[in-house]
C-alpha positions in Angstrom: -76.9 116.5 63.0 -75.5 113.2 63.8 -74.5 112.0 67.1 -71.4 112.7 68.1 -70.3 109.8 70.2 -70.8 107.0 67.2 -68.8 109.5 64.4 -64.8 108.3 64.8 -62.8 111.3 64.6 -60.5 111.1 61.4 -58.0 114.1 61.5 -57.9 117.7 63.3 -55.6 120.1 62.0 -54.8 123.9 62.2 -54.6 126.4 59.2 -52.7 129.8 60.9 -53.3 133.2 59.6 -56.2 135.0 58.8 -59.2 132.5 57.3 -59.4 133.4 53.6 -63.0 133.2 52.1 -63.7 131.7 48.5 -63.5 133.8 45.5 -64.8 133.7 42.1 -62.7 132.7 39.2 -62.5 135.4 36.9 -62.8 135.5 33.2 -59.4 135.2 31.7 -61.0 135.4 27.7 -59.7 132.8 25.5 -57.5 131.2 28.4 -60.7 130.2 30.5 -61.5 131.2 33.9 -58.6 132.1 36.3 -58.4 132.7 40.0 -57.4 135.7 41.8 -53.5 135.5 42.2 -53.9 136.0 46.4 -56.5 133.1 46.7 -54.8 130.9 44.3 -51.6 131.5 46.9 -53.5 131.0 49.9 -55.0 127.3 48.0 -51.9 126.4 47.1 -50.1 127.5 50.6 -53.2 125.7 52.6 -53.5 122.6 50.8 -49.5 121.9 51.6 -50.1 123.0 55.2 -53.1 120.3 55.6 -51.1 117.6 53.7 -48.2 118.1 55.8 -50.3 118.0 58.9 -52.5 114.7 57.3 -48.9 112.7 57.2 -47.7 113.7 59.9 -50.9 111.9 61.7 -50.2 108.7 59.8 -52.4 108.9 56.9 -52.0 107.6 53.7 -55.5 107.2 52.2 -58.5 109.5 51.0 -61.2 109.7 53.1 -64.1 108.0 50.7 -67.0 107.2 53.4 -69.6 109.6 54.4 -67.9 112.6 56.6 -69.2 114.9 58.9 -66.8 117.9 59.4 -66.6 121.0 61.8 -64.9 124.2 61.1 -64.0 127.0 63.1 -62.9 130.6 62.1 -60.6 132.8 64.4 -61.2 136.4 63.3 -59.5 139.2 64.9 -62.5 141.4 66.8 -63.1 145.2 65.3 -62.7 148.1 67.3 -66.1 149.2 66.8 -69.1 147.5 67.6 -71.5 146.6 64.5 -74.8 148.0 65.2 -77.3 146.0 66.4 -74.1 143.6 67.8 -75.6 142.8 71.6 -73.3 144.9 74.0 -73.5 142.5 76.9 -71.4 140.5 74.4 -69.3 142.7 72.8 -66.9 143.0 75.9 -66.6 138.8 76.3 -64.7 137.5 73.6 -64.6 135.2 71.9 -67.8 135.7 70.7 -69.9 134.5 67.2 -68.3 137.2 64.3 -71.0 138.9 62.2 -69.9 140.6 58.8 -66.9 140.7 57.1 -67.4 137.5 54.5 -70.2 134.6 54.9 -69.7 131.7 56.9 -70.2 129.8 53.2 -67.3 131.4 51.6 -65.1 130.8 54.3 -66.1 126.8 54.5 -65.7 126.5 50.7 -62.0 128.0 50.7 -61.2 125.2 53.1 -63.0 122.6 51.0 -60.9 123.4 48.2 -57.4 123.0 50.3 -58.9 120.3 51.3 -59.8 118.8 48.2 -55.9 120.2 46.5 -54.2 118.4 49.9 -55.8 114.8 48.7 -57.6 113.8 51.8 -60.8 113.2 50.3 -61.9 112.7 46.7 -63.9 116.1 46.9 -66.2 117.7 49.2 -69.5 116.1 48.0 -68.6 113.1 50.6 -69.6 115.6 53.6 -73.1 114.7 54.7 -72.4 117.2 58.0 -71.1 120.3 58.4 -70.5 122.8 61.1 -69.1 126.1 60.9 -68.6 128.5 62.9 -67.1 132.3 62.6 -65.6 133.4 66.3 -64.0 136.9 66.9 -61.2 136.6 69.4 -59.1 139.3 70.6 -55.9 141.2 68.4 -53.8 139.6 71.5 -54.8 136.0 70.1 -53.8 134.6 66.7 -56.2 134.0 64.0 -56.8 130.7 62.6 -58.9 127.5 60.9 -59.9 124.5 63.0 -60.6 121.5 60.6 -62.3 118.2 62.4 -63.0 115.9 60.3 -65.4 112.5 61.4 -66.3 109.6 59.9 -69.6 108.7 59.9 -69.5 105.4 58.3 -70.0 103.5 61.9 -72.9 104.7 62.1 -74.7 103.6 59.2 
């Protein structure tokens, strides 16, 4: 990846609730393709949540140079252990999630709230990414990190 220390940090924000992974349009016949009703609600509810959160930092334009971003998904732990889940960290949360959805459909969700709230044109400007899926305890809310950087000082 890039270094760190030369990328300018852009915008941080928070997305609350449980992450929401990507899901496929469905075939709507004539009409097209449509979205399932409870992602198209999540989009829609996101994309407000990280516009709100993008003016209230002070920022009025898209992001158009190169962009590395890091996510972070907060998953509420399972009682039972997956198989083949090492024990030693099983009782040390947080610790990496396994199952549930991939790490992909989770990151392209928040791509497209991202790309609905207006901060950058569309996702094709990421040249970095990092994403991460982290069980935490049921005591702890679940939740989205967003860190966006710009990586134009670098080039």
């Amino acid at each position: 990846m890039f270094d760190a220390h030369l990328a300018k940090v852009e915008f941080e924000a928070t997305i609350p609730g449980q992450p929401k992974a990507w899901q496929r349009a469905r075939d709507a016949g004539p009409d097209g393709y449509v979205n399932p009703a409870s992602y198209s609600r999540w989009l829609r509810q996101t994309s407000q949540h990280i516009r709100g959160q993008w003016k209230q930092a002070g920022n009025t334009r898209r992001l158009e140079c190169p962009l590395e971003v890091e996510l972070a998904f907060f998953l509420h732990r399972p009682q039972r252990r997956p198989d083949g889940y090492p024990r030693e960290l099983w009782d040390m949360p947080p610790i990496p999630a396994i199952g549930r959805s991939d790490v992909d459909n989770y990151v392209a969700a928040v791509f497209d709230a991202i790309t609905r709230a207006g901060i950058w044109i569309d996702d094709t400007r990421v040249s970095g990414l990092r994403a991460s899926k982290i069980w935490i305890p049921t005591s702890q809310p679940e939740g989205t990190t967003i860190r966006i950087s710009s990586l134009s000082t670098i080039f």
